[in-house]
N, C-alpha and C positions, 0 to 999 in steps of 0.2 A: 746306518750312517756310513758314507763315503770312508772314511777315514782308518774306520775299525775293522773293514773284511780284509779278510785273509784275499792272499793272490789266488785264490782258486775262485773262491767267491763271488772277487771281481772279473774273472774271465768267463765265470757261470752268465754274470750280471750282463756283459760288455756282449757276450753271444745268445744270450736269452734263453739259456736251458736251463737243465736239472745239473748239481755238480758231477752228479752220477750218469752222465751224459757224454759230457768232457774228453772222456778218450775214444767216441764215435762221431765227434764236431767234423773231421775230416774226411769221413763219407759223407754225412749228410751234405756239409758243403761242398763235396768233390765238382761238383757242377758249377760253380762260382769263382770265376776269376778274381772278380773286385767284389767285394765285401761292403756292398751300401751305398760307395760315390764312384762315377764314371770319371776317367781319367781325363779323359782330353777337354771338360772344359776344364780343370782344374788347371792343365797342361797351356792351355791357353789367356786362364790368366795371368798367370806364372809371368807369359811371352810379354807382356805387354812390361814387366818391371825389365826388361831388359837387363835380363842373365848374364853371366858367363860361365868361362869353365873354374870361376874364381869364388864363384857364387856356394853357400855352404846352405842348405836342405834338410831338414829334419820335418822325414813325416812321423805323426806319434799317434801309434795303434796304427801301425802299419797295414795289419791283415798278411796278405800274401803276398803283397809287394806291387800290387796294379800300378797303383800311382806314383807311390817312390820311383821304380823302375820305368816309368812311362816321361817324369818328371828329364831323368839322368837320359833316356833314350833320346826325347825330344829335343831338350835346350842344353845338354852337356856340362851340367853342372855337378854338382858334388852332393850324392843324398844319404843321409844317413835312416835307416828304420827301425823305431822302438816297438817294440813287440812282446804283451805279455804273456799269451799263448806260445810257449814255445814248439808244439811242432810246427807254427806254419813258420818259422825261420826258414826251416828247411827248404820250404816251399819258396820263399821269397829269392834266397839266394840261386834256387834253380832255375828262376824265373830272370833274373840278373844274369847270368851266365848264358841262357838261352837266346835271349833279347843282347849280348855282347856288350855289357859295361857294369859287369864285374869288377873292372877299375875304377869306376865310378861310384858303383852303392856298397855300403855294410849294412849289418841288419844286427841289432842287438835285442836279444831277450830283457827285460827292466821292467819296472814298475813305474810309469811316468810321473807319479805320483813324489814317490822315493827318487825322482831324478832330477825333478826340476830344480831350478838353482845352481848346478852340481856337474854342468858341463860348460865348455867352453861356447860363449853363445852364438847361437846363426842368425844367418842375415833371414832366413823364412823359416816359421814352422806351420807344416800343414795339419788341422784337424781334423780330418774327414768322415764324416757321419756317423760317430762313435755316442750319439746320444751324450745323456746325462752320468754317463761313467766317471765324469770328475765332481760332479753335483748339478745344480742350477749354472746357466750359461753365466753368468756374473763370476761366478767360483771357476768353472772352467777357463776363463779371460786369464784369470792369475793367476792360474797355474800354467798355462800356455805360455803369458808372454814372457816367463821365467825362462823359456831356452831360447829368447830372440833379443839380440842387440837393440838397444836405443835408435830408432829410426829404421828396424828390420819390419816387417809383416807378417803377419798372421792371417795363415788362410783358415777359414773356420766354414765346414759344408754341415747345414743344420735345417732349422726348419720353424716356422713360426705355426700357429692355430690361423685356420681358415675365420671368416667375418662366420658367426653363426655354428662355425665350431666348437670340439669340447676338446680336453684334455683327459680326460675322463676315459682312461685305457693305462693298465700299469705300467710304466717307467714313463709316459708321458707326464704326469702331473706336473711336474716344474715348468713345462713349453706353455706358452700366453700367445697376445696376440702379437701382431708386427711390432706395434709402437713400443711395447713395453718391451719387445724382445731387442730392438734397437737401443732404447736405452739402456740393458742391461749389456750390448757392445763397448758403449763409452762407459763402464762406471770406472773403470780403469784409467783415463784419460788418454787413451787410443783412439785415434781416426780412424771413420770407416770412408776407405778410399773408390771404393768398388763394389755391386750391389749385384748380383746375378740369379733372379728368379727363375726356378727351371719350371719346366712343362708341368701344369696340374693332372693330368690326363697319361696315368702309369695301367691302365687296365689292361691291356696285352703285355706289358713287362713283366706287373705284378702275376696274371695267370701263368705265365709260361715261368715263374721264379718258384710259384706256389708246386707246379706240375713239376719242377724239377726233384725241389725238395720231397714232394708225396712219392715220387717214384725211389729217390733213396730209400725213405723211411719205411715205407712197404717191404723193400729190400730185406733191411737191416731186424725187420721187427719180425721177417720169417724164417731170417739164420738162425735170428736169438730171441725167441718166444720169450724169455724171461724180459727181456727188454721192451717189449710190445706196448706194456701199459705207458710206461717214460714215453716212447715215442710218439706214439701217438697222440699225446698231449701236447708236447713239444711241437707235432703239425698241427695239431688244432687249434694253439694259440698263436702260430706263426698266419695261420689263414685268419684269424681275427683282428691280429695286428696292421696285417698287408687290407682288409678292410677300413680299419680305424684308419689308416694313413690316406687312403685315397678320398674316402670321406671328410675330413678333418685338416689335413697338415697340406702345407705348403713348402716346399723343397727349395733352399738358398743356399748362394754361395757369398761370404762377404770376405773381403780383403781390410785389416787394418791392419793403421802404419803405427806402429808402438810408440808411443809415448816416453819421455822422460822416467 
């Protein structure tokens, strides 16, 4: 149950490994800037609510800061990043400093879970393809639009089941088809303002993300032999899952306007 893991658990969960894993996530991903969703259309749909520098931002599960940092770099506005992994903080603010608007973003370690209700609200929070780490997308909505003002937006990058699809691949089971996954957008009585289907066709993305990851993992499981069984598992479900998605899933981005 969502509710009952521990913060390791859900960081195990959120990054798809073993807990026992956990303080090698940052090699294995050292080859990954953005963590699941590409910035610039995010960045772009962003452009179209016509920002300012007045504008307040919360990405939640940040990762390493792509998009936050890409959000603040682009449209100059104000981004805040929750983040339950805390080394990639570290990451994030370097990447903040490097890209020059350090003035612009914080990155906070938290539990979004344990946060929502509990800040001052913004005008966007971005969700970006953090799966079902708050539950089924129904349960994710409510807890999302808890850090967004009355008539703010919610960006949410997810994914529905292909027509002839399954779900039938672990931490998939809750994802349905379009229609059903659209109605669980509104169950909250939030409009969806914006609808953006990405490309079905990830097979040189996914091999060269697959090739990245095997060359860490080879790495890491010949320093540390004791480590070899873990990881190598942890590639081999990652090369099943990068399967199941190309076969199956459909990649969205939807924008809703929160509700009362």
């Amino acid at each position: 149950m969502i509710g009952t893991r521990t913060e390791t658990e859900m960081v195990a969960y959120a990054l798809e490994v073993d807990p026992g894993l956990l303080p090698w996530i940052p090699e294995l991903l050292s080859d990954f800037d953005e963590l699941g969703s590409d910035a610039a259309p995010i960045v772009e749909i962003l452009r179209e609510l016509d920002v300012s520098a007045s504008t307040r931002v919360v990405d939640l599960g940040c990762g390493k800061g792509a998009v936050a940092v890409a959000i603040a770099k682009e449209l100059g506005c104000r981004v805040e990043g929750i983040e339950l992994f805390e080394p990639f903080i570290e990451s994030c603010r370097h990447r903040a400093a490097s890209a020059g608007v350090s003035d612009l973003c914080s990155f906070r370690h938290a539990d979004i879970l344990k946060l929502a209700g509990r800040t001052e609200p913004f005008d966007v929070a971005v969700f970006a393809a953090l799966g079902d780490v708050l539950g089924p997308l129904d349960d994710s909505i409510g807890v999302i639009r808890r850090f967004v003002r009355p008539g703010g937006f919610l960006l949410i990058c997810d994914g529905y089941i292909k027509d002839g699809g399954t779900s039938d691949f672990p931490g998939f089971e809750s994802y349905a088809s379009r229609d059903e996954i659209l109605r669980r957008l509104h169950s909250h009585g939030d409009v969806l303002r914006r609808e953006v289907i990405e490309p079905t066709d990830h097979t040189e993305a996914y091999a060269r993300e697959i090739a990245q990851i095997e060359k860490r993992a080879e790495g890491l499981a010949a320093r540390h032999p004791e480590l070899k069984a873990d990881v190598m598992r942890y590639l081999e479900n990652q090369r099943r899952e990068y399967a199941h998605l190309e076969t199956n899933f459909v990649s969205a981005i939807w924008m809703l306007e929160r509700g009362a």
